[in-house]
VMD Tcl script that builds the backbone (N, CA, C; Angstrom):
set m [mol new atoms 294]
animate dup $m
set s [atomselect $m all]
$s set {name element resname resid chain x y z} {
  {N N UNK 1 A -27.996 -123.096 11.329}
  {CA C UNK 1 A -27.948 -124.520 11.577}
  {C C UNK 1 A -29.235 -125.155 11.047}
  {N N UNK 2 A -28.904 -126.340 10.369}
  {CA C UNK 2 A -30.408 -127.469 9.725}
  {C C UNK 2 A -30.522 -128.400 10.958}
  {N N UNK 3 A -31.447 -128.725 11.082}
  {CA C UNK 3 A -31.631 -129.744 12.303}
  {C C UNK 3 A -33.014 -130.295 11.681}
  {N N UNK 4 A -32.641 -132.073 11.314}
  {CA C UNK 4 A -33.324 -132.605 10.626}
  {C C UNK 4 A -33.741 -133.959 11.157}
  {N N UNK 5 A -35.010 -133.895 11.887}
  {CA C UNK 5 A -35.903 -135.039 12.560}
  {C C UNK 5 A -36.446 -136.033 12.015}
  {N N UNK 6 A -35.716 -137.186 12.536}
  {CA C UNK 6 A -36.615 -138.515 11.783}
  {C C UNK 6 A -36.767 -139.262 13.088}
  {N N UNK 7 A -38.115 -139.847 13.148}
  {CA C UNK 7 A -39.488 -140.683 14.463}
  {C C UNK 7 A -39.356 -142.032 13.436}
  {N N UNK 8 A -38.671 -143.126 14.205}
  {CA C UNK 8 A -38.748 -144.346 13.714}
  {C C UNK 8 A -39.730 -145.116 15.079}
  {N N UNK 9 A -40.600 -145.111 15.193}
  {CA C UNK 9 A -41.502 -145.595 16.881}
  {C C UNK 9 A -41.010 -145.414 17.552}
  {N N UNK 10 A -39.988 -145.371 18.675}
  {CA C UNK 10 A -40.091 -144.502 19.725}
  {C C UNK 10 A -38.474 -143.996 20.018}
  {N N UNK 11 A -37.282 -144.349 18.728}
  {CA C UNK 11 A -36.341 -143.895 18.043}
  {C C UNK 11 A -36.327 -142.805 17.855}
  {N N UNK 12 A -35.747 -141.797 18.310}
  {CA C UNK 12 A -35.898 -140.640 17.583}
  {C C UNK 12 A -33.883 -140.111 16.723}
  {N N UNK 13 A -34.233 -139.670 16.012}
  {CA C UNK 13 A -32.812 -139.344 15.381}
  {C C UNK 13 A -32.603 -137.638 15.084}
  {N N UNK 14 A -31.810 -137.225 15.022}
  {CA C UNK 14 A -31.771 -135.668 14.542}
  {C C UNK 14 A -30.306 -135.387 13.889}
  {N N UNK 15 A -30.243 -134.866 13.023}
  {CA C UNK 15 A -28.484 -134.623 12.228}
  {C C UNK 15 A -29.066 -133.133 12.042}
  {N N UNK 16 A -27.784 -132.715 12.712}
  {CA C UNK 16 A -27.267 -131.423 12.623}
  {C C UNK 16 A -26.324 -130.752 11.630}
  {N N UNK 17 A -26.438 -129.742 10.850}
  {CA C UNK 17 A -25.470 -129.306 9.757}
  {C C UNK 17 A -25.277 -128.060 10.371}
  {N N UNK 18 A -23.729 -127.291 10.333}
  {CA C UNK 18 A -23.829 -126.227 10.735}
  {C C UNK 18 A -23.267 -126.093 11.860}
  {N N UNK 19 A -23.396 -125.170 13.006}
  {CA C UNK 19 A -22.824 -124.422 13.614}
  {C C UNK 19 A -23.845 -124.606 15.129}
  {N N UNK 20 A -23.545 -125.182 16.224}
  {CA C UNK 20 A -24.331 -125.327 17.319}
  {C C UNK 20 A -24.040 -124.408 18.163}
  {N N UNK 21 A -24.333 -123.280 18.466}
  {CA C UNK 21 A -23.622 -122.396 19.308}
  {C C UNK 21 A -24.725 -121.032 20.012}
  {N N UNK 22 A -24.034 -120.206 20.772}
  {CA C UNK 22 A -24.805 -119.534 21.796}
  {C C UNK 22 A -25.932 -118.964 20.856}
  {N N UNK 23 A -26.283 -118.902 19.253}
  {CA C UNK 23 A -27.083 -118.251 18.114}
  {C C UNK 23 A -28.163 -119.417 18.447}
  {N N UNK 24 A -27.767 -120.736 17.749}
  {CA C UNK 24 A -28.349 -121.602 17.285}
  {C C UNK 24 A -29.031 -122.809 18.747}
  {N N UNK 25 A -28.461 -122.528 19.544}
  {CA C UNK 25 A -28.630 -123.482 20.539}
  {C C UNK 25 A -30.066 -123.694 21.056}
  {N N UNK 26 A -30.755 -122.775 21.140}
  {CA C UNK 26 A -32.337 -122.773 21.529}
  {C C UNK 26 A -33.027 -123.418 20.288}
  {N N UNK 27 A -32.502 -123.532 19.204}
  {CA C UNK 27 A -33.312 -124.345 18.205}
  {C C UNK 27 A -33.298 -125.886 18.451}
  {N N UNK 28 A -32.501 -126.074 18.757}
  {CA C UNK 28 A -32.371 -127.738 19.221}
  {C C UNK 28 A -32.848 -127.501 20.427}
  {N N UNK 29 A -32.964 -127.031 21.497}
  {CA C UNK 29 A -33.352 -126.715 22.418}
  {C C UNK 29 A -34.265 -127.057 22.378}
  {N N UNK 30 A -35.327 -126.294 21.472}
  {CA C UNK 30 A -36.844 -126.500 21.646}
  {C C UNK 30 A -37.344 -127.325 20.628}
  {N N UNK 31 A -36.388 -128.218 19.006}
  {CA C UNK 31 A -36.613 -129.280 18.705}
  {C C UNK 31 A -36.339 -130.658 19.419}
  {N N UNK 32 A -35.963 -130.192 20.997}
  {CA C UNK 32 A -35.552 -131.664 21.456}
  {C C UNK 32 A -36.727 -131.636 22.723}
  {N N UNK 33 A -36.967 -130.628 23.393}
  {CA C UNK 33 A -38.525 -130.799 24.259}
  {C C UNK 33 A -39.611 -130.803 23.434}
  {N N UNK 34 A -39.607 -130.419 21.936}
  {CA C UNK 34 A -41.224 -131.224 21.107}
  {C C UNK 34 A -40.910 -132.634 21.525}
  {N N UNK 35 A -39.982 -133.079 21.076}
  {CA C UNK 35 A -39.999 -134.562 20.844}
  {C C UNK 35 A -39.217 -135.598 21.942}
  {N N UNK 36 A -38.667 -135.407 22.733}
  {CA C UNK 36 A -37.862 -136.351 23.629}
  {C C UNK 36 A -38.993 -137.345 24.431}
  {N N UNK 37 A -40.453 -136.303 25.037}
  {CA C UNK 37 A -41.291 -136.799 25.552}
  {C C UNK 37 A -42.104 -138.285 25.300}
  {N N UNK 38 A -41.657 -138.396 23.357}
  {CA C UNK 38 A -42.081 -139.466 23.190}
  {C C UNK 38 A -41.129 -140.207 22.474}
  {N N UNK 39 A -40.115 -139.881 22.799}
  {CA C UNK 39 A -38.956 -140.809 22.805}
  {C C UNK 39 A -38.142 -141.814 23.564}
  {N N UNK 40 A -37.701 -142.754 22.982}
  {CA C UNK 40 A -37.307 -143.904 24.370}
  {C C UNK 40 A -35.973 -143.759 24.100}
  {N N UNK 41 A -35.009 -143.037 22.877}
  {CA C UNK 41 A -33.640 -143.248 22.430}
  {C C UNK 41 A -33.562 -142.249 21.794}
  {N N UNK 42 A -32.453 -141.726 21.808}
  {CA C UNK 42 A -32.020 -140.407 21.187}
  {C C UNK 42 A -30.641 -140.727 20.166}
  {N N UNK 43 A -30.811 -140.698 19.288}
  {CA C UNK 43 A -29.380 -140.322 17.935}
  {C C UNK 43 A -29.150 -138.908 18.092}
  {N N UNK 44 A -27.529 -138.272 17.613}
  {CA C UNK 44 A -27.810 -137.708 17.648}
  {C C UNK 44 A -26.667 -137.537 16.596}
  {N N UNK 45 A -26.817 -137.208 14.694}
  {CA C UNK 45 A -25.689 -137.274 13.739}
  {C C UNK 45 A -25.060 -136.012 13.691}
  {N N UNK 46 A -23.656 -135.946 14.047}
  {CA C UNK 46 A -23.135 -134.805 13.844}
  {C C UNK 46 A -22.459 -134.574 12.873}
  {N N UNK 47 A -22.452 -135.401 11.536}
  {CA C UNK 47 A -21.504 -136.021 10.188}
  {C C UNK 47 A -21.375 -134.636 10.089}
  {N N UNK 48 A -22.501 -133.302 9.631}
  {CA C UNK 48 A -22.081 -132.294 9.147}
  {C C UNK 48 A -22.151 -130.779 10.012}
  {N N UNK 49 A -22.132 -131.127 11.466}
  {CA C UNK 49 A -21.538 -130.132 12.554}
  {C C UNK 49 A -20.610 -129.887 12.463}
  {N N UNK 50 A -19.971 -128.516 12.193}
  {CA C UNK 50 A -18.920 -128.109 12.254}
  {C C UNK 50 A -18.074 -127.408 13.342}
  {N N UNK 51 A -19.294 -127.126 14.819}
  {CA C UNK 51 A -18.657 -126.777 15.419}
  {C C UNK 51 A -19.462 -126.947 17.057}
  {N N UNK 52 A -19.150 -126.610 17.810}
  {CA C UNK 52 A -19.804 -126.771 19.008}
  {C C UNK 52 A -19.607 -125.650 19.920}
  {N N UNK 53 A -20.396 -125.061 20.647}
  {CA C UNK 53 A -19.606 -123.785 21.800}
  {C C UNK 53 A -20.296 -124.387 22.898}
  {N N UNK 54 A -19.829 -123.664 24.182}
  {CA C UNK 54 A -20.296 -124.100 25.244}
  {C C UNK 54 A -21.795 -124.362 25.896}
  {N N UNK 55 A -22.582 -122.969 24.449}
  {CA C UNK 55 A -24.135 -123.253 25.047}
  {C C UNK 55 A -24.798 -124.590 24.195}
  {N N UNK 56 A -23.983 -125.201 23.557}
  {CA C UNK 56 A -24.981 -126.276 22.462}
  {C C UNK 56 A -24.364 -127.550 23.303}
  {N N UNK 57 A -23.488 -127.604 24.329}
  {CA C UNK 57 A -23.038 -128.523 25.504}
  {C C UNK 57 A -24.130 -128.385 26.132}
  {N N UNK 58 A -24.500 -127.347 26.749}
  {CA C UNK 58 A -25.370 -127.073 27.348}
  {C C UNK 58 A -27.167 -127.912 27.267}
  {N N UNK 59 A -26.898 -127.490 26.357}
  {CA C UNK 59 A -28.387 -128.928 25.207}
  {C C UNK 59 A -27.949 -130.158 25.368}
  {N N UNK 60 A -27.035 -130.238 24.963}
  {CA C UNK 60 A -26.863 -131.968 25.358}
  {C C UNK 60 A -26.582 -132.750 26.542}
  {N N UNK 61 A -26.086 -131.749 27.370}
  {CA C UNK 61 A -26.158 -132.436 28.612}
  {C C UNK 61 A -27.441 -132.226 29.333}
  {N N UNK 62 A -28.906 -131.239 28.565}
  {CA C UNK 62 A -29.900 -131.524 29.332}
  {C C UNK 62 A -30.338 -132.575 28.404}
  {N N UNK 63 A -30.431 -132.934 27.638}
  {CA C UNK 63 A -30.869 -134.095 26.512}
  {C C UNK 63 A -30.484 -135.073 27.362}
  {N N UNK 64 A -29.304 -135.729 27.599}
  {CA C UNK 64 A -28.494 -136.620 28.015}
  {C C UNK 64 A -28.961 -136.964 29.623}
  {N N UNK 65 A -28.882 -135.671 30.123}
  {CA C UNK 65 A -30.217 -136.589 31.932}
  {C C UNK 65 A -31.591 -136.489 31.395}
  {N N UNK 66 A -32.386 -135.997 30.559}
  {CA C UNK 66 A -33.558 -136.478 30.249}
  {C C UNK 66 A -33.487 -138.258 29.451}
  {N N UNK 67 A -32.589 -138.596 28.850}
  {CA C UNK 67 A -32.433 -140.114 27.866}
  {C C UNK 67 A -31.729 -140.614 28.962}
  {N N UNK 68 A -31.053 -140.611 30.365}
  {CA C UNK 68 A -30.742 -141.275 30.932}
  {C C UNK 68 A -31.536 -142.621 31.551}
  {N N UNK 69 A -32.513 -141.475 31.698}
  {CA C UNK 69 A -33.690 -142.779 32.275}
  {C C UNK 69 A -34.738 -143.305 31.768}
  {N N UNK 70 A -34.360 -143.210 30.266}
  {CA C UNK 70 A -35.307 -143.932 29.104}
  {C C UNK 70 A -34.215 -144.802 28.786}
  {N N UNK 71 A -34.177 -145.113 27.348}
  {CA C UNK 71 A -33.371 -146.091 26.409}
  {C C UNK 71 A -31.575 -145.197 26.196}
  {N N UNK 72 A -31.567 -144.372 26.801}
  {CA C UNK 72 A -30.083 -143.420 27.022}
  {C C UNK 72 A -30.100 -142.506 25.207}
  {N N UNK 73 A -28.637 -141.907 24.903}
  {CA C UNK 73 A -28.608 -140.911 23.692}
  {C C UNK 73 A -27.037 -141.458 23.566}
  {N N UNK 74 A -26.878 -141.405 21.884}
  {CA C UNK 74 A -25.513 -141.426 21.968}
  {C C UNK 74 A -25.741 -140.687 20.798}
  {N N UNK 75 A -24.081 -140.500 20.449}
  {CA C UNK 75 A -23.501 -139.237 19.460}
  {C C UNK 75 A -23.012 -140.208 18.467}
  {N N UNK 76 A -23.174 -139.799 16.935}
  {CA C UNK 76 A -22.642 -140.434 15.607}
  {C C UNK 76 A -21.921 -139.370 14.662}
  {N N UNK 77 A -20.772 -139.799 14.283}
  {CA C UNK 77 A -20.071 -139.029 13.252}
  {C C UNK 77 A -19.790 -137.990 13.780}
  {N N UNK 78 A -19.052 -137.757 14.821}
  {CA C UNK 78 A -18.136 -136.676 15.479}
  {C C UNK 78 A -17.177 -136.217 14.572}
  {N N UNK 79 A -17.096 -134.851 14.102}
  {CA C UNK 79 A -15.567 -134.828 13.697}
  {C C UNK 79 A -14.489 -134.747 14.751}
  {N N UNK 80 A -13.332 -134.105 13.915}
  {CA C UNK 80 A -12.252 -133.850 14.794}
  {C C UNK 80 A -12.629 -132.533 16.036}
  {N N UNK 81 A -13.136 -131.445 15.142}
  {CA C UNK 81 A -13.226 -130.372 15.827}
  {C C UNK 81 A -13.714 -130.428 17.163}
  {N N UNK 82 A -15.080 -131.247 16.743}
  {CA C UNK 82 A -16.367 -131.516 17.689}
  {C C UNK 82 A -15.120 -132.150 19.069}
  {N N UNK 83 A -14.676 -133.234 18.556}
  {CA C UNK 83 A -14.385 -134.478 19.541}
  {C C UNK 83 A -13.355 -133.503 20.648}
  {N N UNK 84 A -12.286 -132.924 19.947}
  {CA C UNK 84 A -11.476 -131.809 20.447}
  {C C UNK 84 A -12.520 -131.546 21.639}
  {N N UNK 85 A -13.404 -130.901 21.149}
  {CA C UNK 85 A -14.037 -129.697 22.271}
  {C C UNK 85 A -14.814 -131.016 23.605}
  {N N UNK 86 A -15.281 -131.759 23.125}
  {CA C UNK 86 A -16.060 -133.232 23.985}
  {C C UNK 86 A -14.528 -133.595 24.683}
  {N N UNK 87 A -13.487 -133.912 23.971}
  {CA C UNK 87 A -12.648 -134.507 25.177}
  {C C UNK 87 A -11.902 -133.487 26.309}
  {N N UNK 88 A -11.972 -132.333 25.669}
  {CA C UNK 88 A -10.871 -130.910 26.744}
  {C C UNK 88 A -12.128 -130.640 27.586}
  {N N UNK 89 A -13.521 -130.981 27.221}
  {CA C UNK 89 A -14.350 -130.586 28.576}
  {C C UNK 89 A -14.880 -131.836 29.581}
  {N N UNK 90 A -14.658 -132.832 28.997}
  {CA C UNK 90 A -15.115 -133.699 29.676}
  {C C UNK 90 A -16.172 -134.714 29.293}
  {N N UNK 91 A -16.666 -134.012 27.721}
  {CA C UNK 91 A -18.138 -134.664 27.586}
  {C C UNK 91 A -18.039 -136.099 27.235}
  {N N UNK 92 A -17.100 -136.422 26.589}
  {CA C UNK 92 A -16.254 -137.294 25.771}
  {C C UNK 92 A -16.369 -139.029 27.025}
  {N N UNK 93 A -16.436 -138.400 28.483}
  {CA C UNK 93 A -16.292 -139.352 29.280}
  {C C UNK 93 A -18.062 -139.836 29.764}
  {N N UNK 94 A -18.924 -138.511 29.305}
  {CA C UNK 94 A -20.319 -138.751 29.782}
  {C C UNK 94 A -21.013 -139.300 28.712}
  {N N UNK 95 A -20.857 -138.871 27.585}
  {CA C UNK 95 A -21.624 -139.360 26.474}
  {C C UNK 95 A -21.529 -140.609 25.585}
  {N N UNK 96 A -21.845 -141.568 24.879}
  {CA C UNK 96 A -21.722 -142.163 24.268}
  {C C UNK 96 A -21.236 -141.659 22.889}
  {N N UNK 97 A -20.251 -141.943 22.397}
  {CA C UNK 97 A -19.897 -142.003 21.528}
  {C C UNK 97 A -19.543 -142.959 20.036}
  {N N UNK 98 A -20.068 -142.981 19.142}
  {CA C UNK 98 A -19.809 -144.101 17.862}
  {C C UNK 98 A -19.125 -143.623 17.237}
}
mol reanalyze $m
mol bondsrecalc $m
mol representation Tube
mol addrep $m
């Protein structure tokens, strides 16, 4: 998985390519506690995620109560696959979605 950080002042953005899963999940993991601390808003582009498993949920729903009580996080460019797996678990109703 690429996981690619852009800091617009207190914006933060990240697009994911690749595969988010029980392998890859601690990489966002620990690219999202460098930076959330000085973040007020979270992006988060999934244009070229291809897939999601239960531990890269896992990341985003700690992402998602950490941006709750800043400027919040929403999700961009979901595919089908992704959205599949967000609406059969539920995430689909917690997260913001574009």
């Amino acid at each position: 998985m690429t996981i690619d950080k852009k800091q617009n002042g207190n914006a933060l953005e990240i697009a994911l390519e690749g595969r988010l899963d029980t392998m890859t999940s601690p990489e966002l993991e620990a690219a999202l506690k460098d930076s959330l601390a000085a973040a007020d808003s979270l992006t988060l582009d999934f244009a070229k995620l291809d897939y999601i498993s239960s531990a890269g949920l896992r990341v985003l729903l700690a992402a998602h109560k950490t941006m709750s009580g800043k400027g919040g996080m929403k999700v961009k460019n979901v595919n089908e696959v992704v959205r599949e797996v967000f609406d059969v678990t539920g995430f689909a109703d917690i997260l913001t979605i574009e």
